[in-house]
C-alpha positions, -999 to +999 in steps of 0.1 A: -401-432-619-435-445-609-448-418-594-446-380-598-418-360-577-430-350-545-440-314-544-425-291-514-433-255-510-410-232-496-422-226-461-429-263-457-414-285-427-390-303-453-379-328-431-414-337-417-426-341-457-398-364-466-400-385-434-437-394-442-433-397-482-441-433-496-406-452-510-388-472-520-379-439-540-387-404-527-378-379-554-390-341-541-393-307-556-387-282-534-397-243-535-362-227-535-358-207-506-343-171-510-317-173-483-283-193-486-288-199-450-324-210-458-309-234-490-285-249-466-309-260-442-330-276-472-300-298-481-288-308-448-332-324-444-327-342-471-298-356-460-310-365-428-340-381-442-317-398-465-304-412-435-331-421-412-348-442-441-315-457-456-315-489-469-353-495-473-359-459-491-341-436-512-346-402-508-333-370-533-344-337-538-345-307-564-342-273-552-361-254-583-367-215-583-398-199-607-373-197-635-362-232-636-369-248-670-399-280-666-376-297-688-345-291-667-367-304-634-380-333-651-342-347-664-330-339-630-361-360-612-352-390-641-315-390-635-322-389-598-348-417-602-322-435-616-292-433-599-296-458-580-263-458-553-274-423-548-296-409-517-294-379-496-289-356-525-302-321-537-298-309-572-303-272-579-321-258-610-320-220-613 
């Protein structure tokens, strides 16, 4: 990946950041809300801006907590970096 992961805090407008990201490859780390409800809507951004951008930009997204490993985030950002049929997905690190 040529540039680091996209950082997205928890109470930021997730579609909004994603939208206005620089491709070809977006790859963000999100804040993991608390709420399933909260998590849900997270997902369902990215796949919209998955969407809106598809076929010019790929866009994927982490959903990490405070106890997700670095490690684990970093081989999750690669192996999304590098999949590359794959857009509009969120990976969740606990």
């Amino acid at each position: 990946m040529s540039r680091p992961p996209l950082a997205i805090g928890a109470d930021a407008d997730v579609l909004a950041a994603l939208l206005a990201a620089p491709g070809p490859i977006v790859i963000a780390v999100i804040a993991a809300p608390p709420s399933a409800a909260a998590r849900s809507y997270v997902r369902s951004a990215v796949a919209l801006a998955a969407e809106r951008r598809a076929p010019a930009v790929r866009v994927n997204a982490i959903l990490a907590t405070n106890a997700s490993a670095p490690d684990a985030v970093s081989a999750a950002a690669a192996f999304l970096s590098g999949a590359e049929a794959t857009t509009g997905q969120t990976l969740e690190i606990g």
